[in-house]
N, C-alpha and C positions, 0 to 999 in steps of 0.2 A: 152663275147664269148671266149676271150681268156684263162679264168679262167676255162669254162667247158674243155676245149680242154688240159689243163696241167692235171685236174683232171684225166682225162680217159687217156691222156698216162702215169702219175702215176700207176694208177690200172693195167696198161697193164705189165708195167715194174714189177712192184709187182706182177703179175701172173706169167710170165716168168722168175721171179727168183726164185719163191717159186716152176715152174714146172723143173728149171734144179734142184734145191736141191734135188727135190723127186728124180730125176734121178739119179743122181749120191749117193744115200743114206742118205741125211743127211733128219733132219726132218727141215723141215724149222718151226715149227711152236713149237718146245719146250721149249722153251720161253713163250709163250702164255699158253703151256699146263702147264708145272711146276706152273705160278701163279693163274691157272685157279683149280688145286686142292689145293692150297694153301686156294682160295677163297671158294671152296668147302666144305673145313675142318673146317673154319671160317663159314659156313652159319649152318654145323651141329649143332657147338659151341651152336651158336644164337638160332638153333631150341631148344635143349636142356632146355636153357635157357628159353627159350618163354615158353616151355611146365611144366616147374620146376615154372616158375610163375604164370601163370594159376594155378596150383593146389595150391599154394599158397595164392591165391587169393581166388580160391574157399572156404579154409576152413579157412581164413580171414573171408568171408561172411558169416560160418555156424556161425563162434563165435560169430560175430557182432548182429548176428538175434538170437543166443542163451543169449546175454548178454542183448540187447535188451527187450529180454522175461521177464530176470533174474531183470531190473531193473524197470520193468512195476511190477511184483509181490513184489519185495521188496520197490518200494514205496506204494503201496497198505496197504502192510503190518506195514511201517510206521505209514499212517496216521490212520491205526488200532487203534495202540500201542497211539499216539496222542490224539487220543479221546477216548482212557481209562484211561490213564491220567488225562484228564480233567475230566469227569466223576468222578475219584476217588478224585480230589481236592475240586469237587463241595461237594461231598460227609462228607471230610474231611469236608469243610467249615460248613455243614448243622449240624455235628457232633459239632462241635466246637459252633454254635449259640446256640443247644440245652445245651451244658455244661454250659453259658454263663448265658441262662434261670434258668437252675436249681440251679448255685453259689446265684442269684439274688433271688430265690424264697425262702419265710419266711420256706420251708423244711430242705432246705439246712441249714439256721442259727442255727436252733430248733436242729439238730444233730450234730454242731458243741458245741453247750451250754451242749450237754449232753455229749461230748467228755471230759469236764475242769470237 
């Protein structure tokens, strides 16, 4: 009890000081006001900030979803390129059996005899 009763003749005292300052001119509260636009200036700051990141953020997101895009097509395009590769090695291979056949075939010796 005794704790509520100093609180409120605190506040009481704090009222009656802060009504004679008004009285006599002064501001009793410029102190408060000076850091109170200090904090003011500083919250603009922050907003700035806040809003300078958000838009940053957003076209973060477009590139991410554009890069995204960019790497779903160019690995498609990869395993294009991949399997015309293979294709052409099979190819090459198929080429190379046939050459293999024809060295081997009595064609092939018969115009090489007619070459000497």
């Amino acid at each position: 009890m005794t704790h509520q009763t100093n609180d409120i003749i605190l506040r009481i005292r704090r009222y009656f000081r802060c009504l004679w300052m008004a009285l006599i001119g002064r501001n009793p509260y410029i102190e408060d006001s000076e850091e109170l636009w200090k904090k003011i200036g500083e919250l603009e700051k922050l907003k700035e900030n806040y809003c300078m990141a958000l838009d940053r953020w957003e076209e973060a997101s477009i590139n991410a979803r554009e890069l995204s895009q960019s790497n779903v097509r160019l690995t498609a395009q990869v395993n294009n390129l991949r399997n015309l590769v293979e294709k052409l090695r099979e190819r090459i291979r198929d080429k190379e059996r046939i050459i293999d056949k024809y060295e081997k075939s009595p064609i092939y010796n018969k115009v090489d005899e007619k070459k000497d």
